[in-house]
C-alpha positions in Angstrom: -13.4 16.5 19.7 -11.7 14.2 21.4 -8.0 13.8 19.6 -6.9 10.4 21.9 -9.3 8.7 20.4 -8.6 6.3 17.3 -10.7 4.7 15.1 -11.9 0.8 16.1 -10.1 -0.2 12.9 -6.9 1.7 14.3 -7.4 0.4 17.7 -7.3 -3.3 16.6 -3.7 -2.2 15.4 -0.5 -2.8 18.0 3.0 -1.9 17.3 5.2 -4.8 15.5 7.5 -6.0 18.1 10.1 -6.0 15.0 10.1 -2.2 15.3 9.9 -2.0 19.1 12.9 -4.1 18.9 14.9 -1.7 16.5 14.0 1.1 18.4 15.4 -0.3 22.2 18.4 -1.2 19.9 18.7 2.3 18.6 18.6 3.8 22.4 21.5 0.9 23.9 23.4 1.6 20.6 23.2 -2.5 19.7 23.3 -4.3 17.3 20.6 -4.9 15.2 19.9 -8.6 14.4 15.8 -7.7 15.1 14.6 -6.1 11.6 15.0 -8.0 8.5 16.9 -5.2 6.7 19.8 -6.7 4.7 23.2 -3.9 4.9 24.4 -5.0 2.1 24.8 -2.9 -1.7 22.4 -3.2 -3.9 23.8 -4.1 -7.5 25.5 -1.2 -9.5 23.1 -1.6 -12.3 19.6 -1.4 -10.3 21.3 2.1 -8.6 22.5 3.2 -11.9 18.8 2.4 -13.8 16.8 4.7 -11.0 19.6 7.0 -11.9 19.3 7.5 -15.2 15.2 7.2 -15.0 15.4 10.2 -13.0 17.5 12.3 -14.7 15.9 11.2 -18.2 12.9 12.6 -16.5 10.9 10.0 -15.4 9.7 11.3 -11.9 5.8 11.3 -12.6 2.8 8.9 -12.1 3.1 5.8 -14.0 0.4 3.2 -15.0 -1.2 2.2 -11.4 -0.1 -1.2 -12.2 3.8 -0.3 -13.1 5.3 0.7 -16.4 5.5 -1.4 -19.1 9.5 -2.6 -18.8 8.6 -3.7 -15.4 5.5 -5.7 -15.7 7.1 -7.1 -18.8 10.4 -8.2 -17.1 8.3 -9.9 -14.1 6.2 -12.1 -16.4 9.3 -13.3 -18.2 11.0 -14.0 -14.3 7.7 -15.5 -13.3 7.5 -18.0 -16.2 11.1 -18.9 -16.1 12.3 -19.4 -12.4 8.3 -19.4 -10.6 6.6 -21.8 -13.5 3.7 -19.5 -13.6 1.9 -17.8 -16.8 1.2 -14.2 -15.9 0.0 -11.8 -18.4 2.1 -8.5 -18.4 -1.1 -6.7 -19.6 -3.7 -7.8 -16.9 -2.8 -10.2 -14.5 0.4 -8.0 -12.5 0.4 -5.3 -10.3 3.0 -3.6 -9.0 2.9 -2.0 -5.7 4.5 -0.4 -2.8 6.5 -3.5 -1.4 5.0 -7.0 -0.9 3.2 -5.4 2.4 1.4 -2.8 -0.2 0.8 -5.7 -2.6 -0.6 -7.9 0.2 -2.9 -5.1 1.7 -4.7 -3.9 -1.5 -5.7 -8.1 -2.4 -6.7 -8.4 1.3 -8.8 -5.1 0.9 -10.3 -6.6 -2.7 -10.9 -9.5 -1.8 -12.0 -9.9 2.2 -15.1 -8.5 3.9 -15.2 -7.6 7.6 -15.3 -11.0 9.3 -13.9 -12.9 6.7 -11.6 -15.6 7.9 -8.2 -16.2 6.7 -5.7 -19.6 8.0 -2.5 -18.2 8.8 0.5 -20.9 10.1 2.0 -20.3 13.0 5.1 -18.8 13.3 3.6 -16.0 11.5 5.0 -12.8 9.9 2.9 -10.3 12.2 2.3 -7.5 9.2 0.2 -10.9 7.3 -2.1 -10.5 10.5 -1.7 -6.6 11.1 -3.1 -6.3 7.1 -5.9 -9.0 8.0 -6.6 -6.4 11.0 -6.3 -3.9 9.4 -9.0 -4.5 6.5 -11.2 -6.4 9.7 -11.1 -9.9 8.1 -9.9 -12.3 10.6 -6.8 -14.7 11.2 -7.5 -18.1 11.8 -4.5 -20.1 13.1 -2.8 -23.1 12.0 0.3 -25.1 13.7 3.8 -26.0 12.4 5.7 -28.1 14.2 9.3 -28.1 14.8 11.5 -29.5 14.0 10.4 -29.6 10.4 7.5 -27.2 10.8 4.9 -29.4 9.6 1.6 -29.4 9.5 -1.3 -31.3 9.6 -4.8 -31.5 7.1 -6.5 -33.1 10.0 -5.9 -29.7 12.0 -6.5 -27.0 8.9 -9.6 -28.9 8.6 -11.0 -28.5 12.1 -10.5 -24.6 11.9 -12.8 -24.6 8.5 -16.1 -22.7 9.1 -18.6 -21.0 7.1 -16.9 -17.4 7.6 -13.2 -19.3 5.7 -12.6 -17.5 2.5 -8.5 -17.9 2.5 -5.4 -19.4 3.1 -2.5 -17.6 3.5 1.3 -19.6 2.6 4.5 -18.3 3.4 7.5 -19.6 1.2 10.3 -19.6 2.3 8.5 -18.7 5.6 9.4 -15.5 7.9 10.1 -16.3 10.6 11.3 -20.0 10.8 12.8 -20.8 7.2 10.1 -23.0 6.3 10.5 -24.1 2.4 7.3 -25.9 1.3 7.4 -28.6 -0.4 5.7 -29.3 -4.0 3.9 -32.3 -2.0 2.7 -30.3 0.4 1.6 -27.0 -1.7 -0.7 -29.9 -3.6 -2.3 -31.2 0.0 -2.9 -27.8 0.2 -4.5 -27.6 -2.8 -6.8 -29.8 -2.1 -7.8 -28.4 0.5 -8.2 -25.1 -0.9 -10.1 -26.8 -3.3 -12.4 -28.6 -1.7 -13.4 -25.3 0.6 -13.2 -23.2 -2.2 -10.8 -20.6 -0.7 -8.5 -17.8 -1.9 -4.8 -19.3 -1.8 -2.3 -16.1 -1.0 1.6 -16.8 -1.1 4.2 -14.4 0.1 7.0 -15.6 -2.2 9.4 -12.2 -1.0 12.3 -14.3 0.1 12.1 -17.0 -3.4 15.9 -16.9 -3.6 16.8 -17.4 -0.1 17.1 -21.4 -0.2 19.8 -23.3 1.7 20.8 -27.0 1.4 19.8 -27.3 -2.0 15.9 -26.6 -1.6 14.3 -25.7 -4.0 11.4 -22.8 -4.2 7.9 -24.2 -5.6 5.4 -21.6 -6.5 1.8 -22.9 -5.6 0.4 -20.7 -8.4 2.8 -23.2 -10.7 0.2 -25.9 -9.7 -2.3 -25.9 -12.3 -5.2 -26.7 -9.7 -5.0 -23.6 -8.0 -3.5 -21.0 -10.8 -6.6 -18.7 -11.0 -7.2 -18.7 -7.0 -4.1 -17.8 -5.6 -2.9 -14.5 -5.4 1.4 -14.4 -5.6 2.7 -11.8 -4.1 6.6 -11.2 -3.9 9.2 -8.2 -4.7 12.6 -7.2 -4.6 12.9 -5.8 -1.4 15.2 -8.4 -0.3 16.9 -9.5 -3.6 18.2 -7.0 -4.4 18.9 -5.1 -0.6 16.5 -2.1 -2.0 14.0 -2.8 1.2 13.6 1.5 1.3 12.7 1.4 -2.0 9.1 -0.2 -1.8 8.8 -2.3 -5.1 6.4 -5.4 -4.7 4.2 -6.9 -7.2 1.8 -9.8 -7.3 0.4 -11.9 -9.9 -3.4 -13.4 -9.8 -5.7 -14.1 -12.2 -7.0 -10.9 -14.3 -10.6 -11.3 -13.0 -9.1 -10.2 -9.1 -6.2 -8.1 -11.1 -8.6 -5.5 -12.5 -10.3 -4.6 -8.7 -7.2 -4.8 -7.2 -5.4 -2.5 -9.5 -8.0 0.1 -9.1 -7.5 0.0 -5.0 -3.8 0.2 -5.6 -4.6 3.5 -8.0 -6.5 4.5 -4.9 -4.3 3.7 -2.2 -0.5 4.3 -3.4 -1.0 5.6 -7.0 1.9 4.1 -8.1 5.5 2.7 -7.2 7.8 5.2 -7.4 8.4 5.9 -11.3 12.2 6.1 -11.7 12.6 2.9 -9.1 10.6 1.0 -11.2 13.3 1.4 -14.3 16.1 0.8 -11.7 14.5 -3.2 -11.1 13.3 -3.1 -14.7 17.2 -3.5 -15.9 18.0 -5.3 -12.6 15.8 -7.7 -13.8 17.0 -7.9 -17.6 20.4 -7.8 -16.8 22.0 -9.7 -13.9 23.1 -12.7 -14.9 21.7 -16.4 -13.2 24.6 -16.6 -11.2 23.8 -13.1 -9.5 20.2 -15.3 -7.7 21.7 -18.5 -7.0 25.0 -16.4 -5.5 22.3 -15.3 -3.3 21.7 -18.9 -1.7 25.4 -19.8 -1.3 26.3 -16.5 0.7 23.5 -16.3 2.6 24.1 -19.9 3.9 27.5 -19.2 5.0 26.3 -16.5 7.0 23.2 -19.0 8.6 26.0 -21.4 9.6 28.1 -19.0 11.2 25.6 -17.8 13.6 23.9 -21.2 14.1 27.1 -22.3 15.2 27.7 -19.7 17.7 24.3 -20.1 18.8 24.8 -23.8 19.5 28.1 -22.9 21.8 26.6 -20.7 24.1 23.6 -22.6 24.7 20.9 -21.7 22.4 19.6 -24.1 20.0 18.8 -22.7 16.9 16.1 -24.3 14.6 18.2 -24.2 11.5 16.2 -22.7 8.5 16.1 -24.1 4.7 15.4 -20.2 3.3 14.3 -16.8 4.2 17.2 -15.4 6.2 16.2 -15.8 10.4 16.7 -17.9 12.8 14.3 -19.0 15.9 16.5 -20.0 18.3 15.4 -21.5 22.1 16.1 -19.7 24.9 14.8 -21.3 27.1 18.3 -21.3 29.3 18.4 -17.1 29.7 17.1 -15.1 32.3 13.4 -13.7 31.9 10.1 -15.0 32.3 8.5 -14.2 28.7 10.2 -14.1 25.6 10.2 -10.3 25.2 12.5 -11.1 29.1 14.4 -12.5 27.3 15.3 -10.9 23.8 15.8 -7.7 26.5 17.9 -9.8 28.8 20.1 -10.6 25.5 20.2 -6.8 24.2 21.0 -5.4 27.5 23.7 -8.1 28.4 25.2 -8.9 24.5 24.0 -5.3 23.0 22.5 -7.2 20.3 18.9 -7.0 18.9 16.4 -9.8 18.6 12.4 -10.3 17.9 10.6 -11.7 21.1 9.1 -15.6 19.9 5.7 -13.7 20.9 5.9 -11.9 17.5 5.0 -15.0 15.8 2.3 -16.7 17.8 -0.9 -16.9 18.6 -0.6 -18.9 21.9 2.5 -20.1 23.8 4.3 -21.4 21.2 7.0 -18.8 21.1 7.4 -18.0 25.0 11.0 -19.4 24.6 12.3 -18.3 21.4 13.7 -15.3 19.9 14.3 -14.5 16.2 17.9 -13.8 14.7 18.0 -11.8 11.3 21.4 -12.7 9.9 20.8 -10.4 6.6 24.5 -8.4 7.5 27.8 -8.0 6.6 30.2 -10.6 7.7 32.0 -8.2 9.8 28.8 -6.9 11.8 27.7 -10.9 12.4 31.3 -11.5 13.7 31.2 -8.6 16.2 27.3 -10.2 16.9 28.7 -13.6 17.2 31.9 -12.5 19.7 29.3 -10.6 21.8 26.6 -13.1 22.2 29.6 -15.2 23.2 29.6 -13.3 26.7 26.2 -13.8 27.7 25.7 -15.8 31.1 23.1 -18.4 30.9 21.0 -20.2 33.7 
């Protein structure tokens, strides 16, 4: 037997260029603005809840679609900040991360050479997962400076092999917030080519200049074909943890459960209490806390990006920041995210990560998920880089 040899499904499968990033970081001892893990505490009362789960002896399989307190605790959040009507009982699964929640409905729902309209900038694991289960991304543009997009163009890439759409709100990597008119020309769309609406809702609190997050499962056209998937990876800084969850309509809920059973089990039990009473118990003010901070931190490295030369494309949520660098040194964009690591000894994500075609061969992606301290030292460092 030949042991080089991967499978064809394994083969369509390349490294993220998030990780690749980390790991030249790791070796030059930088510092990491690449991977979108936030180094911030998680809240006493989540750490304390997968405490006490654990030592009250909850460490075995739960339900495959997460224990009661938990799917009961996301349909009250769903209805009250997301609008949506979700059924504790049959229409929520909870899963490993949004990434495990994501793969399991792909796997459902999508047969080999199904085709699936992704916008560009995309969040590469949306197209590794589409890989991955051998359906097949179809792209669609935004367009800076807004990122918008157009029907005219979504319409052209329609063919008899489109069975989905896939939306993501605040968007990964360019802040994109959609808005509730254009989640409903969306709709229509959907509509009218009957296809499967999936929504990665993961960073719902991470708004900026008082935008606000609209769910498109809280448009009643498309409730019962979209699939929302979300988590609290990022809310809460628990990324290691791996508790997603999506919502969808209990006819797609029952098969989707039963891969999740086959695939991961379960979340890990005694997590799943932690965000249980995370999710009872933090006040209001704990979420929109989350905006404000988080957009003092976008400013601060927007504006150092702005002095040295870089124009950022300033993001409504989500917590990155494509920025063109078009004056460093380098001929692609992965040039020049290693230009800035080698010379500044800070990570970034080559704008290749999130496109199809050219569209990012002169941007690079800031994370800005870090302490105030570590983006200062970021800041004062990427102040020294020398610029063409």
């Amino acid at each position: 037997m030949d042991y080089t040899l991967a499978s064809i499904r394994a083969s369509n499968i390349e490294q993220s260029e998030i990780r690749r990033m980390t790991l030249e970081c790791v070796k030059k001892e930088g510092i990491n603005l690449a991977q979108g893990v936030a180094d911030l505490e998680l809240p006493r009362i989540i750490a304390e809840g997968g405490c006490e789960a654990i030592m009250n002896g909850n460490n075995s399989y739960t339900r495959f679609d997460g224990i009661y307190t938990l799917r009961h605790a996301i349909s009250r959040k769903a209805k009250l900040y997301n609008n949506i009507d979700a059924d504790p009982e049959s229409e929520i699964i909870v899963s490993s991360g949004a990434t495990g929640a994501f793969y399991v409905a792909c796997m459902s729902l999508l047969n080999p050479g199904d085709e699936c309209i992704i916008f560009q900038p995309y969040y590469s694991y949306h197209v590794n997962t589409l890989a991955a289960v051998e359906a097949k991304p179809v792209f669609a543009t935004l367009y800076p400076p807004n990122w918008d997009f157009t029907i005219e163009e979504l319409e052209k890439l329609v063919t008899p092999s489109t069975r989905a759409i896939m939306i993501n709100t605040p968007a990964n990597p360019c802040g994109k917030v959609f808005s509730k008119s254009e989640l409903e020309e969306l709709a229509g769309f959907a509509i009218a080519h009957d296809l499967i609406v999936f929504t990665d809702e993961i960073y719902e609190y991470y708004l900026y200049d008082d935008t606000e997050h609209v769910s498109p499962a809280s448009l009643d056209s498309i409730r019962d074909r979209t699939i929302t998937i979300s988590g609290y990876s990022k809310t809460f800084n628990i990324t290691g943890w791996r508790m997603g969850y999506l919502l969808c309509n209990s006819r797609w809920a029952e098969i989707i459960g039963h891969l999740n059973d086959l695939i991961y089990v379960c979340a890990p039990a005694p997590l799943q209490h932690g965000v249980a009473k995370g999710i009872d118990e933090l006040p209001y003010d704990f979420y929109k806390s989350i905006g404000q901070s988080y957009q003092q931190k976008r400013n601060r490295v927007c504006a150092t990006l702005r002095r040295i030369g870089l124009t950022p494309h300033v993001p409504s949520g989500a917590y990155y920041i494509l920025a063109d660098v078009s004056a460093v040194p380098g001929i692609s964009s992965r040039d020049k995210a290693m230009y800035i690591l080698d010379n500044a000894g800070v990570a970034t994500v080559p704008g290749k990560a999130f496109f199809d075609d050219t569209g990012g061969d002169n941007l690079v992606r800031f994370c800005f998920a870090k302490s105030d301290d570590i983006l200062d030292h970021a800041c004062e460092k990427l102040g020294t880089l020398t610029l063409r």
